[in-house]
N, C-alpha and C positions, 0 to 999 in steps of 0.2 A: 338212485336219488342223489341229486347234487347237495354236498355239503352247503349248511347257510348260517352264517356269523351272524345273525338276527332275524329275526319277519315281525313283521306287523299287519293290520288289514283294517281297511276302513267303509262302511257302507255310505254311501252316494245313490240321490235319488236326480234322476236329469232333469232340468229342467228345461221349461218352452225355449229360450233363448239359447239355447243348445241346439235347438234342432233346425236343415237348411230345409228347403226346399223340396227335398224329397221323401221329408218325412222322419229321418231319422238323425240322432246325432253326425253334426258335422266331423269329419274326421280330425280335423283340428284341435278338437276341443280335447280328445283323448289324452294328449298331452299333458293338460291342466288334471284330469284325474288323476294320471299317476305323481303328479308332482303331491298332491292331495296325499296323496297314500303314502309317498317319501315323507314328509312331513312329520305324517306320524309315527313314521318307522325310526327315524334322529329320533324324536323325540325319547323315543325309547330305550337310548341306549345316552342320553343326554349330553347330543350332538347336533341340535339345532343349529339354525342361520348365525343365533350370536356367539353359539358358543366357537362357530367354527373363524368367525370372525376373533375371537377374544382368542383363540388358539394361534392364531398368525397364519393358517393356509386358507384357501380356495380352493374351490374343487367344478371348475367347469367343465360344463359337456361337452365330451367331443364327439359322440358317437350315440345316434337312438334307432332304433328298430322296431316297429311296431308289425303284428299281424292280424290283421280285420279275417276274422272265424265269421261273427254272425252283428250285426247290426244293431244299436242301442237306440231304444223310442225313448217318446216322452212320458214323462213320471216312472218309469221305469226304475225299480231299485238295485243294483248291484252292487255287488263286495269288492273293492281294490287290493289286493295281498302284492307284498312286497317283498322281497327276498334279499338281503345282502349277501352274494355271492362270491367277491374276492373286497380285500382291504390293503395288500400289500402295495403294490406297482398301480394299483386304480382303484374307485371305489364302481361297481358292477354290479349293478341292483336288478330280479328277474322279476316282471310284473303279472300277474293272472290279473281279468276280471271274468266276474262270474256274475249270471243272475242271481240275483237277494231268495227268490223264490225255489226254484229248479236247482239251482246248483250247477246248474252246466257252464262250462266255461265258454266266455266269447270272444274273448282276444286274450293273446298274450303278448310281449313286449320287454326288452332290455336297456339298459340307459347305461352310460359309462362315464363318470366323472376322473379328470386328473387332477393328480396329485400334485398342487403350487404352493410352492411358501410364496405369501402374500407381503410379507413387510420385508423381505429379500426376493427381490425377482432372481425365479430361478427354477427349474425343474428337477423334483423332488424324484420323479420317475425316469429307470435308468437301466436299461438292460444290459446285463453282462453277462459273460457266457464261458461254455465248455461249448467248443463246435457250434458256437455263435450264439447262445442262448440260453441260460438259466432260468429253469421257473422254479423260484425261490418257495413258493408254497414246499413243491413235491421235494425240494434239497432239504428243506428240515424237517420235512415228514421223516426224510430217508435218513438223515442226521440221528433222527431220534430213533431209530429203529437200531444203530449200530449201538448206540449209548445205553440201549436196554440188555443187551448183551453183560452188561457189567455187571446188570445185579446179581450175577454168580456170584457175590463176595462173598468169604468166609469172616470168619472171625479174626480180627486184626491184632494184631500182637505188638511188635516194639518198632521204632522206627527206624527212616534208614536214609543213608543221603540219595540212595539212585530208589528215587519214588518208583517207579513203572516196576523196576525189577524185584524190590520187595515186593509191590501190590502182585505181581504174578503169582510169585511166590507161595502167598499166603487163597490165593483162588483155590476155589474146589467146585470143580465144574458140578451142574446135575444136569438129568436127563429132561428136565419137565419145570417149568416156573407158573406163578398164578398168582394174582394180584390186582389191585384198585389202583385208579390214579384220578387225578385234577387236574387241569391242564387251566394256565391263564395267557393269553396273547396280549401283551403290554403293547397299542402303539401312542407313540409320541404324540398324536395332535389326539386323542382321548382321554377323558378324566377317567373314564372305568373301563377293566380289561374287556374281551371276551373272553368267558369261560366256559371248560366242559369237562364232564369225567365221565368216567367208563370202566372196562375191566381189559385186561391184557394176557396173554397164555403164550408163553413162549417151550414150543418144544423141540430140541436137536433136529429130529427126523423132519417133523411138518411147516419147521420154520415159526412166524410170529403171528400171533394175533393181535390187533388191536382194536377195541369194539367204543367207539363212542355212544355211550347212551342218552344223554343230555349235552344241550337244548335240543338236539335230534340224532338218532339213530346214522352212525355209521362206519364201515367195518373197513380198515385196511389190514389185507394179509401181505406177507415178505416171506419168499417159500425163494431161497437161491438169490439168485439174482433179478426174479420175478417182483415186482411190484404192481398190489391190484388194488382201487379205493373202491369199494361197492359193485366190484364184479370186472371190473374194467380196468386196465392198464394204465401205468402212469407214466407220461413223459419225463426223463432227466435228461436226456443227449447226454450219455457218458458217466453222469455220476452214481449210476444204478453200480457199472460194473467196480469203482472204486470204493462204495461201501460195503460192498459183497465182499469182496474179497477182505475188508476191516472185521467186518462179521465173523468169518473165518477163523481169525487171528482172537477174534477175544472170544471166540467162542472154546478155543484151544488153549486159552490162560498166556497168549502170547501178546500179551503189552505193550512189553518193548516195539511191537512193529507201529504203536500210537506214534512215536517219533518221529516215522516217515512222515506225517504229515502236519502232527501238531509239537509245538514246543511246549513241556511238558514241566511243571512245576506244583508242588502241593505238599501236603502235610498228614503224615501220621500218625497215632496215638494206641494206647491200647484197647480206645470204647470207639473211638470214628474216625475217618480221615475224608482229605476233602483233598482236589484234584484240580487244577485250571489248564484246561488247552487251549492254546492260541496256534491260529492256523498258520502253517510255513507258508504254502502253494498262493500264489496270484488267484487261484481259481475256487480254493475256499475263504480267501482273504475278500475275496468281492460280494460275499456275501455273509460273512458273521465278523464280529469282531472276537472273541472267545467263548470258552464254556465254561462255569463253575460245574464239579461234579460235586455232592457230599453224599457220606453214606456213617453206616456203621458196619453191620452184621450184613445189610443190603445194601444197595442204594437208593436212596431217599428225597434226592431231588436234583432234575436238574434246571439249569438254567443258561440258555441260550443266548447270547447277546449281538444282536444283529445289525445290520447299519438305518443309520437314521434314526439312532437313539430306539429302537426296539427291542423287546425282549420276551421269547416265550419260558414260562415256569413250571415246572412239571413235577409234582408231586407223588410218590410213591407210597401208598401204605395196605395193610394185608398181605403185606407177599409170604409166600408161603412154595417153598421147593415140594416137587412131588418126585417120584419115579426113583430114579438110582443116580448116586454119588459116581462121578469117573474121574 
């Protein structure tokens, strides 16, 4: 099951002016339903026509796909569901209709809007790459996957000027982690985040788990160098093998190797300390601008700050070490 940043659904009954000549909805008109059902799906997340107007972008279609399954009559009732399926680089919306009555589905269809600042002509949407290509979704999934590695923290004791290597210092690895989180996706043209929480189990041997349970079910594991969302394999071109190898490192209380890549500054006390990396590399600088870490006993939150005035927040709480101290 594909991950979805919203749905909404709306019932539509067809009417006579709908239908050509041979009896059935023209295929033209499908169009206007799912726009119907987009409608409602903004409305939802309270990103309507003004508000996207009052926000400064546009978002035109470059791109629609429809698939004719089975044929719509007239007075006919079915359900339009609508699906937000990416927000980063496009907005990429997956359409079902289904009969009102049966349930069976009769077309399905995707729509792809870009991302314009409207009161600065200009494209907002921007590929950059390792080996030609970044998809920014799966680099902060996998971003977040290294960061969880931290919460091995122990108890923090007195501070120090070389942060990494006190923070080392004071780590005490265990065999087994378990825990709740919230998760909010800040972007710049929305008044309200998306959010979602779940639970997470990270163990030495079998690697990570991360289980989204709201607004929908969905599981990523990190076993090695392996990355799977819902059973399936995730593209990085290259960034898999350079968080792998970060996992490593702080999975062994080796910090100090954060420096290869971020520039590293923070603060510590005897009840919490809190961490800022800002990326060295051309190729994590194209895609974050830095990370606030804080913690205390754990680590407690992070927050990601990515370009285009973005930022995802992640909160930590229940964590709870199992298995054995190393």
């Amino acid at each position: 099951m594909k991950k979805t940043y919203a749905n909404a659904s709306v019932e539509i009954e067809i009417p006579f002016h709908d239908i050509d000549m041979m009896g059935i909805a023209w295929h033209g008109h499908y169009a206007k339903y799912l726009e119907i059902a987009r409608g409602v799906l903004l409305e939802t997340i309270d990103y309507n026509v003004k508000a996207m107007k009052a926000s400064g972008y546009a978002w035109p279609v470059i791109e629609m796909n429809i698939r004719y399954a089975k044929p719509l009559h007239f007075m006919q009732k079915i359900r339009v569901q609508a699906d937000i399926l990416e927000v980063e680089n496009r907005l990429k919306i997956a359409y079902k209709i289904f009969d009102g009555e049966s349930g069976t589905r009769l077309t399905k269809a995707t729509l792809c809007r870009l991302h314009w600042a409207s009161k600065v002509v200009r494209c907002c949407c921007k590929s950059t790459g390792i080996a030609g290509e970044i998809c920014i979704v799966t680099f902060m999934r996998t971003c977040l996957c290294i960061l969880l590695y931290l919460i091995a923290v122990c108890a923090i004791a007195e501070p120090s000027q070389n942060v990494l290597k006190e923070l080392s210092q004071r780590l005490v690895g265990v065999s087994a982690l378990h825990g709740t989180f919230q998760q909010e996706k800040h972007l710049a043209f929305l008044q309200k985040p998306f959010t979602s929480s779940g639970q997470f189990s990270l163990d030495r041997s079998t690697g990570l788990r991360w289980q989204v349970v709201s607004p929908l079910e969905s599981v990523m594991l990190v076993q090695g160098q392996n990355v799977l969302l819902d059973g399936k394999p995730m593209r990085d071109h290259g960034v898999g093998k350079l968080m792998a190898m970060m996992m490593l490192d702080l999975m062994e209380g080796q910090l100090t190797s954060i420096s290869k890549y971020f520039k590293v500054t923070g603060q510590l006390s005897t009840r919490d300390w809190h961490l800022s990396l800002e990326p060295i590399s051309s190729r994590l600088k194209s895609v974050m601008g830095h990370i606030d870490l804080r913690g205390d006993d754990y680590l407690r939150e992070i927050v990601i700050y990515e370009r285009g005035d973005n930022r995802t927040i992640i909160l930590f709480t229940e964590v709870h070490p199992s298995g054995r101290t190393i």
